[in-house]
C-alpha positions in Angstrom: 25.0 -12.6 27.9 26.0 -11.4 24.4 23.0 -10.2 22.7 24.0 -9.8 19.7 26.1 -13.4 19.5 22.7 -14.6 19.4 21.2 -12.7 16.6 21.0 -13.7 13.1 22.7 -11.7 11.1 20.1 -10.7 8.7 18.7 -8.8 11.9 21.3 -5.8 10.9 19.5 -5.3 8.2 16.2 -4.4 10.2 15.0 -0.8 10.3 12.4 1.1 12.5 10.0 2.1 10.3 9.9 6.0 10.2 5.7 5.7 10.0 5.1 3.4 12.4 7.3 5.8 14.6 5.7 8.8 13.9 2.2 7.1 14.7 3.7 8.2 18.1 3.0 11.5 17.8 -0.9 11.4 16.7 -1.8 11.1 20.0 -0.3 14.1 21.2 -2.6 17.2 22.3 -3.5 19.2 19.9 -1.2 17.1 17.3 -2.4 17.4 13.4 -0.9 14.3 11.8 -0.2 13.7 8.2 2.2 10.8 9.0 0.5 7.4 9.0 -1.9 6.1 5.8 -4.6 6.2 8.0 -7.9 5.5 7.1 -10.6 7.9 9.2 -12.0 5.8 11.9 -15.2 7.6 11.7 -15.9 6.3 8.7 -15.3 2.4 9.8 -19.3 0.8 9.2 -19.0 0.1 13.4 -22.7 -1.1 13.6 -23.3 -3.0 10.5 -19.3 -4.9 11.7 -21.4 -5.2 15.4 -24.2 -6.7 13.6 -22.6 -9.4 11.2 -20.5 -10.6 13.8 -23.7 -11.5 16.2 -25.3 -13.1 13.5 -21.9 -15.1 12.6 -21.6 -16.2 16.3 -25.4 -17.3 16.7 -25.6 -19.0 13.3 -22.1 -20.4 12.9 -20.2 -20.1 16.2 -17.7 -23.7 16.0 -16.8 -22.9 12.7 -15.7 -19.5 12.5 -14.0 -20.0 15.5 -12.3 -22.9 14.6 -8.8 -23.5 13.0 -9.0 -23.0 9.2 -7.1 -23.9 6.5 -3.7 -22.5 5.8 -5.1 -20.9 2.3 -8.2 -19.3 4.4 -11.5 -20.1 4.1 -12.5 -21.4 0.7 -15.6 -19.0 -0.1 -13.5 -16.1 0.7 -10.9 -16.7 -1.8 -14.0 -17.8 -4.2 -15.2 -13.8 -3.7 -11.5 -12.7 -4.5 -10.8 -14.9 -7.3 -14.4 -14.0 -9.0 -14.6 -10.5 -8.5 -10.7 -10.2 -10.2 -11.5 -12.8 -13.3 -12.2 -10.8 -16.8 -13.0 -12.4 -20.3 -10.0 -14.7 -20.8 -8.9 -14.9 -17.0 -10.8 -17.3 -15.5 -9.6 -17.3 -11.8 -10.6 -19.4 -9.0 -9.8 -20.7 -5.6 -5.8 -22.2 -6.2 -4.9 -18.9 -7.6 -5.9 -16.8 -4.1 -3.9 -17.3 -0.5 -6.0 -15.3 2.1 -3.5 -13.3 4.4 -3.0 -11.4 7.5 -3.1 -7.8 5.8 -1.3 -7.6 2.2 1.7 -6.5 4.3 2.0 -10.6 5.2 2.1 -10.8 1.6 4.8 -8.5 0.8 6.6 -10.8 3.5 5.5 -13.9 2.1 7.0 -12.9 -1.0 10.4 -12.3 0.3 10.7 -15.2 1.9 9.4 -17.5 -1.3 11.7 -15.5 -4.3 14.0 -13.5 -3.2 18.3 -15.3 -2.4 21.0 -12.7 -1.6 21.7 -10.1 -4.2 18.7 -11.0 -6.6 17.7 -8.4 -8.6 14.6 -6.6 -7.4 13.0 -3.5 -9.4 11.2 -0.5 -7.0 9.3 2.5 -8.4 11.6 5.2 -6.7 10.0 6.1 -4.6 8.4 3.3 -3.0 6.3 1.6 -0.1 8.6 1.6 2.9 6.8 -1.3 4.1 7.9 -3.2 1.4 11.7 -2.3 2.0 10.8 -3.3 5.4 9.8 -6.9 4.6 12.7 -7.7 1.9 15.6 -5.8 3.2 16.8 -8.7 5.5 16.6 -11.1 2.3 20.0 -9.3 1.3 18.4 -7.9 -2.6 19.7 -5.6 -4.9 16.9 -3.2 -5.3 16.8 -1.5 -8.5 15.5 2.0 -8.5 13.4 2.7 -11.2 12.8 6.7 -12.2 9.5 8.0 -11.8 7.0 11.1 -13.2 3.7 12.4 -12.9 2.3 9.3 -14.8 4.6 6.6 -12.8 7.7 4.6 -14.2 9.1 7.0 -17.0 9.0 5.3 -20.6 13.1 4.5 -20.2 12.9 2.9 -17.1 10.1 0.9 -18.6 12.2 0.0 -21.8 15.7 -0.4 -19.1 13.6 -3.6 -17.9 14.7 -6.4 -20.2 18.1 -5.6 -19.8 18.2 -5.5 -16.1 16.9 -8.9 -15.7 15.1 -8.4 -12.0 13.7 -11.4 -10.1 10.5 -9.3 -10.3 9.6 -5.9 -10.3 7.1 -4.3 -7.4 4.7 -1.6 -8.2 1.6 0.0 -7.1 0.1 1.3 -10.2 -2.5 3.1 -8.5 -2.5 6.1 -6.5 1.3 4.6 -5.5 2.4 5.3 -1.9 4.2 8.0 -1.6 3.4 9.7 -4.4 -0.5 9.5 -5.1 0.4 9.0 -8.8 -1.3 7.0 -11.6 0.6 4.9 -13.8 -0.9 5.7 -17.1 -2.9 3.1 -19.4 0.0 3.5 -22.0 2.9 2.7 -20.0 0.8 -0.3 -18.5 0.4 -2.0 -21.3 4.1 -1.5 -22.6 5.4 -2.4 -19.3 3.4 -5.8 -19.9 4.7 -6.1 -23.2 8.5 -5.5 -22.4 8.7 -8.4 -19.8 6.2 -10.7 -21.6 8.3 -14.1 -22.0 11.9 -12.2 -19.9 11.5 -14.3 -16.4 10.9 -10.7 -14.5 7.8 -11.7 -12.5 4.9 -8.1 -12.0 4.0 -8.1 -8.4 1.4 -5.8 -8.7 -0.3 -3.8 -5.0 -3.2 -2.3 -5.8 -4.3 -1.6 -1.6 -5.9 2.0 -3.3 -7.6 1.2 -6.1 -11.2 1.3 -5.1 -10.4 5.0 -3.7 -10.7 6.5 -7.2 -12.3 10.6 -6.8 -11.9 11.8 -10.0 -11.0 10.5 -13.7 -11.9 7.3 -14.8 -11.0 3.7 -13.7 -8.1 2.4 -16.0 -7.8 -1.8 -15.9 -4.9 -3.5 -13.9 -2.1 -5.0 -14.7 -3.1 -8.5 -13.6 -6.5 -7.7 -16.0 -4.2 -6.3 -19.2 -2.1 -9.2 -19.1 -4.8 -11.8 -19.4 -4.1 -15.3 -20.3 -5.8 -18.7 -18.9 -3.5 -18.6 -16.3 -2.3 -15.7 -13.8 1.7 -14.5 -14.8 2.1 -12.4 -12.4 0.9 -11.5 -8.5 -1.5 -9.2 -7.2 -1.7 -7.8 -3.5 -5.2 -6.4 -2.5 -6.5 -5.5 1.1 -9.7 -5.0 2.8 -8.0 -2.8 5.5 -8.3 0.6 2.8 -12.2 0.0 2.0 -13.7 -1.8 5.2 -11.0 -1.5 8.5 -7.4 -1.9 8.5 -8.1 -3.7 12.3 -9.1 -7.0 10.7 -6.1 -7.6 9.3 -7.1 -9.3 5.9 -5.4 -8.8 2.8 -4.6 -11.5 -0.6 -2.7 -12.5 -3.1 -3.8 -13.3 -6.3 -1.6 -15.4 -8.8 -0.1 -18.7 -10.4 -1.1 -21.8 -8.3 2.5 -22.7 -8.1 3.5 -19.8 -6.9 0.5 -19.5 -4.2 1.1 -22.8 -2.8 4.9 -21.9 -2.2 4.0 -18.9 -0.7 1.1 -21.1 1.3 3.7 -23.0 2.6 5.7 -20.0 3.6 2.9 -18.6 5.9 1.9 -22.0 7.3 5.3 -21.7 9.4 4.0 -17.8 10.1 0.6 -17.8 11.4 -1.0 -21.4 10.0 -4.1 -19.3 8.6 -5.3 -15.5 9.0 -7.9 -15.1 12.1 -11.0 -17.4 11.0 -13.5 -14.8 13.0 -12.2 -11.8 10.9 -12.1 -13.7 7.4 -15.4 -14.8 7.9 -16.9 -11.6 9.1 -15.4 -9.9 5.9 -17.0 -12.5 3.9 -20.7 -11.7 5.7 -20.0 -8.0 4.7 -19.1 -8.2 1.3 -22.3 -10.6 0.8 -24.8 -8.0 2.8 -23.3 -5.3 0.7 -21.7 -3.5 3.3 -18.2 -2.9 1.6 -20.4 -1.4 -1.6 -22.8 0.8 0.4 -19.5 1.9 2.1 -17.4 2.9 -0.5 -19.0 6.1 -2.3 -19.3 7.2 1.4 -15.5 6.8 1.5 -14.9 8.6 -2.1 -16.9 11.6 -1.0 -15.6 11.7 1.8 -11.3 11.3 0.9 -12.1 13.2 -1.9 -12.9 15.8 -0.3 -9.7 15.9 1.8 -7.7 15.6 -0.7 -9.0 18.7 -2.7 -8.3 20.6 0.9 -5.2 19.4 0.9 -4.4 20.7 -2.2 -6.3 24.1 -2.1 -4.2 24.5 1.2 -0.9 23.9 -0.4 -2.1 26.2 -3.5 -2.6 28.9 -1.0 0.3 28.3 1.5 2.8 26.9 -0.5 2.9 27.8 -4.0 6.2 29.1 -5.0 8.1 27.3 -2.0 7.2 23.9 -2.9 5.4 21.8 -5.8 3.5 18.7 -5.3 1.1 15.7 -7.3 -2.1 15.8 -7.5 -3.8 12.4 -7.0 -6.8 11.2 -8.4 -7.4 9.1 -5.4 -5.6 7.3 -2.7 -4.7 8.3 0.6 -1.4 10.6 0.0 -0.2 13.9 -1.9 4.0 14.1 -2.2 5.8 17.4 -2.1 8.9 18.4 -2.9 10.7 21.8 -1.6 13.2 24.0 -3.2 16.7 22.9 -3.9 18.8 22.2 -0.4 16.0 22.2 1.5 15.8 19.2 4.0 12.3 18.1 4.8 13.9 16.0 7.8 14.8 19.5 9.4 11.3 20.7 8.2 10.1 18.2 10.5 11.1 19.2 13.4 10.2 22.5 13.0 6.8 21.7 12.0 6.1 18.9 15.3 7.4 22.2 17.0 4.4 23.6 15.7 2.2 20.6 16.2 1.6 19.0 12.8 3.5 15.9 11.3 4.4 14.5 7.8 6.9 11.9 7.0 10.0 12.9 5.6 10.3 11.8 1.9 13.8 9.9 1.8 12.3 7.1 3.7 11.2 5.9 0.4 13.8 6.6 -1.6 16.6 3.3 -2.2 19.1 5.9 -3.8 19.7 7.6 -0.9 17.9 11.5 -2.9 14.9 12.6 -1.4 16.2 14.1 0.9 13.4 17.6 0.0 10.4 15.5 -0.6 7.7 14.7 1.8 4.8 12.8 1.8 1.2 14.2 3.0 -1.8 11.6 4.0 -5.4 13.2 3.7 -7.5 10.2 4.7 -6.9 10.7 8.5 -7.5 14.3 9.1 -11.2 16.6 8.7 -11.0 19.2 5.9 -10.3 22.0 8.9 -7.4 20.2 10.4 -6.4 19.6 6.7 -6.0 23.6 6.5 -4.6 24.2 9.7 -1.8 21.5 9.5 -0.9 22.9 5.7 -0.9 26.4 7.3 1.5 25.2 10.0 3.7 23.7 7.9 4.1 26.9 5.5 4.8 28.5 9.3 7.5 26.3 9.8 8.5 26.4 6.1 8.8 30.2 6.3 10.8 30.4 9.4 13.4 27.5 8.0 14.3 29.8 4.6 
């Protein structure tokens, strides 16, 4: 048998993702891993989780165990759509599709907007994930120049004349870089596509993870208007467990039944059990007694991090500095390839992914990116110090 006679030929354009294959590695002896966006397990609220789902099964057993509907389970998407509405965005249920992580929604949105060689605009870097899902939907991804405050002022401005389908960002601690996009270049942004066609699709899977400086509003909350114009990912698996699986997407009802439609054909409905059991948590105040834990906690890793990179790596490399998120991105000295760096440094037993990944220009190639969730303060130190090791002996 011919394999590949039988495969689509969209498959071609599937990659291995470089995080989910360096996952591999955390469970090596002795391994320090800055790979995967993981949050730290020892953080997950394991009895008050044990708890609500004993009193879901003895109060409501048939029903949370049933099928549900395709949107997911009504009083769910009633939390979602009241704790995004603001003065002048009202919000409810036909604007929220419940989904299996917010990676389904990336998917779902590839599936629902994107035809060969539309336009699609990336912050560059980007999620990888996201690449991942819309790759095999044949775009034409638009790299979009980025600084310490996010999308640079001209690639803001380059918008209206590029005419993308829609432009992806994470304006919040963005992954890979940990970088804010700044209140001022929000609200431009918003006001340079206002009325174009270029739909915002805006991931905010960080933006509860906030350790220093103050809150700034989202996109989907600057734009205002009766009705939603643009889409909004958000996830549970950053601020509760990543294990259940439930994410949303917030945004015009026409565009949430299309993409409703889409995952019917996928999964008919996220896991009943696990939307429900979020729903019992976020109404016994778990997720809020949870989260300052979770701030001290990060925030304390990442200020390791970067004390550790101050002391190991100043000179040979620079780096962001997030004011909350999960990752820290670094860049070496000109010519120096953080893919070799990687090998050296696994060598040495510590891992980071290597920053082209990200990239859709094919640069990169000296940039890494750093998580800080995953790891304790001390492991923060020793991995940094390893690196540096490695560093050292590749100059």
């Amino acid at each position: 048998m011919d394999w590949n006679k039988l495969l689509a030929g969209r498959t071609s354009l599937m990659r291995r993702s470089a995080v989910r294959e360096l996952l591999r590695l955390v469970n090596r002896p002795g391994m320090i891993s800055f790979a995967g966006g993981l949050p730290a397990p020892e953080l997950f609220p394991v009895d008050e989780i044990r708890a609500a789902a004993d009193q879901l099964l003895e109060k409501h057993g048939p029903v949370v165990l049933q099928y549900g509907e395709t949107e997911g389970v009504a009083e769910l998407r009633d939390w979602v759509a009241r704790s995004l509405s603001r003065p002048g965005l009202a919000l409810g249920r036909d604007h929220v599709l419940i989904t299996t992580g917010s990676q389904q929604g990336l998917d779902l949105i590839g599936r629902v907007l994107i035809d060969p060689d539309d336009k699609v605009a990336v912050e560059n870097p980007t999620y990888l994930a996201a690449l991942s899902a819309w790759r095999p939907w044949q775009p034409h991804l638009l790299p979009l120049a980025c600084d310490d405050d996010g999308l640079t002022p001209e690639a803001v401005a380059s918008l209206p004349s590029l005419r993308p389908k829609f432009l992806y960002t994470i304006p919040n601690f963005q992954n890979p870089t940990g970088v804010t996009l700044s209140l001022e270049r929000r609200r431009k942004m918003i006001t340079a596509l206002a009325g174009s066609g270029t739909l915002i699709v805006e991931d905010d899977p960080y933006g509860e993870l906030r350790y220093r400086g103050e809150a700034l509003p989202g996109l989907l909350e600057l734009a205002g208007g009766p009705e939603p114009q643009m889409l909004r990912l958000g996830s549970f698996s950053k601020v509760l467990a990543p294990g259940l699986r439930v994410g949303f997407v917030v945004g015009p009802a026409v565009l949430i039944e299309k993409l409703a439609l889409a995952k019917q054909a996928l999964d008919l409905h996220t896991a009943t059990f696990n939307q429900w059991l979020v729903l019992e948590l976020l109404r016994n105040g778990v997720v809020d007694r949870n989260l300052p834990k979770l701030r001290a906690a990060y925030g304390e890793r990442c200020s390791a991090m970067l004390d550790a990179l101050d002391k190991n790596l100043a000179g040979a490399a620079t780096w962001t500095k997030p004011e909350g998120g999960m990752f820290v991105f670094a860049r070496l000295g000109r010519g120096v390839s953080a893919t070799d760096l990687l090998a050296k440094a696994v060598e040495r037993g510590v891992a980071f992914v290597p920053g082209a990944e990200f990239h859709v220009d094919g640069t990169g190639e000296e940039t890494l990116r750093l998580n800080f969730s995953h790891a304790s303060p001390a492991k923060i130190r020793e991995g940094i110090e390893r690196i540096a090791d490695a560093a050292g002996r590749s100059t």
